[in-house]
C-alpha positions as CSV (number, residue, x, y, z in Angstrom):
1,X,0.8,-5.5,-0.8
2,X,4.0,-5.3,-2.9
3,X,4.0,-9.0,-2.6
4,X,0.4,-8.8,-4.9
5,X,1.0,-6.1,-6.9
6,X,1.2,-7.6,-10.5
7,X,-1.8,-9.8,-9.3
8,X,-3.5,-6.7,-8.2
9,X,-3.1,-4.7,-11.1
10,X,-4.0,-7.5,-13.6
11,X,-7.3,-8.3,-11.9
12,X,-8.3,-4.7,-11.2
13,X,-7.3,-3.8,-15.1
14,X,-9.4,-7.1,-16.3
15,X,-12.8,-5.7,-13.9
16,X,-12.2,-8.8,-12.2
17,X,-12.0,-7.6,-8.8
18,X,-13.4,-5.6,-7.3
19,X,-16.2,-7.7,-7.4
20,X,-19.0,-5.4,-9.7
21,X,-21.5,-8.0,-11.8
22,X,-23.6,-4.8,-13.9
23,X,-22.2,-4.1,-17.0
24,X,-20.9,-0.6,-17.7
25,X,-23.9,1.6,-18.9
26,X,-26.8,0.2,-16.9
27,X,-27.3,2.5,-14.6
28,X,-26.3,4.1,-11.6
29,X,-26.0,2.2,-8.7
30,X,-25.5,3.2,-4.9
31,X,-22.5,2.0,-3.3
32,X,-20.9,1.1,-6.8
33,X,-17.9,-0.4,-6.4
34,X,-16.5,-0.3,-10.0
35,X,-13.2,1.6,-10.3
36,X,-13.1,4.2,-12.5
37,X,-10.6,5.0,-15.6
38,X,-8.6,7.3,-13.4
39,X,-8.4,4.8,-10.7
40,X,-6.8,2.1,-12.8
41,X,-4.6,4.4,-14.5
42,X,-3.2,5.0,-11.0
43,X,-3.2,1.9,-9.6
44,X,-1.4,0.6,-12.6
45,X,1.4,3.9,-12.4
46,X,2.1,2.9,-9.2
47,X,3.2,-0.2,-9.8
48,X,4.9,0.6,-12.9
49,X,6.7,3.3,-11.0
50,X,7.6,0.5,-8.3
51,X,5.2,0.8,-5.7
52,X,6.4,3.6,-3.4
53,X,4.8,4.3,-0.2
54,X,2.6,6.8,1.0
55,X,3.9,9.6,3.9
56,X,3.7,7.1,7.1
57,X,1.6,9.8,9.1
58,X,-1.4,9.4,7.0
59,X,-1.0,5.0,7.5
60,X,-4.1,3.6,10.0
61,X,-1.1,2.5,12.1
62,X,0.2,6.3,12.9
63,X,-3.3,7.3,13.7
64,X,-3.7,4.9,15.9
65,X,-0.3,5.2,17.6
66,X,-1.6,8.9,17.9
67,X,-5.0,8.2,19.9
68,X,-3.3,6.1,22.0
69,X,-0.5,8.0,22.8
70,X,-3.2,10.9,23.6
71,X,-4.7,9.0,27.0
């Protein structure tokens, strides 16, 4: 991910991705998948503030690790 950052920010700031094709202000739509202004802001904080990472017990990976350590 930290490999993509700058490319992730710039294409998420320009609308670009995610993918969305309604302009803003025709509607609501289910399943939207336009980011909101607070979720840009943060995106783009986070890799202005050099892209820490999150607490490794909340990863996908740890969860995981946790079932399977359970059987």
């Amino acid at each position: 991910m930290k490999k993509r950052a700058r490319l992730i920010t710039k294409v998420t700031e320009d609308r670009y991705m995610p993918p969305w094709h309604p302009g803003e202000g025709h509607g609501k739509f289910v399943d939207e998948r336009r980011l909101t202004g607070d979720e840009l802001a943060t995106l783009k904080n986070w890799y202005k503030s050099g892209m820490a990472e999150g607490p490794a017990d909340n990863s996908r990976a740890a969860r995981v690790r946790q079932r399977l350590a359970a059987r």
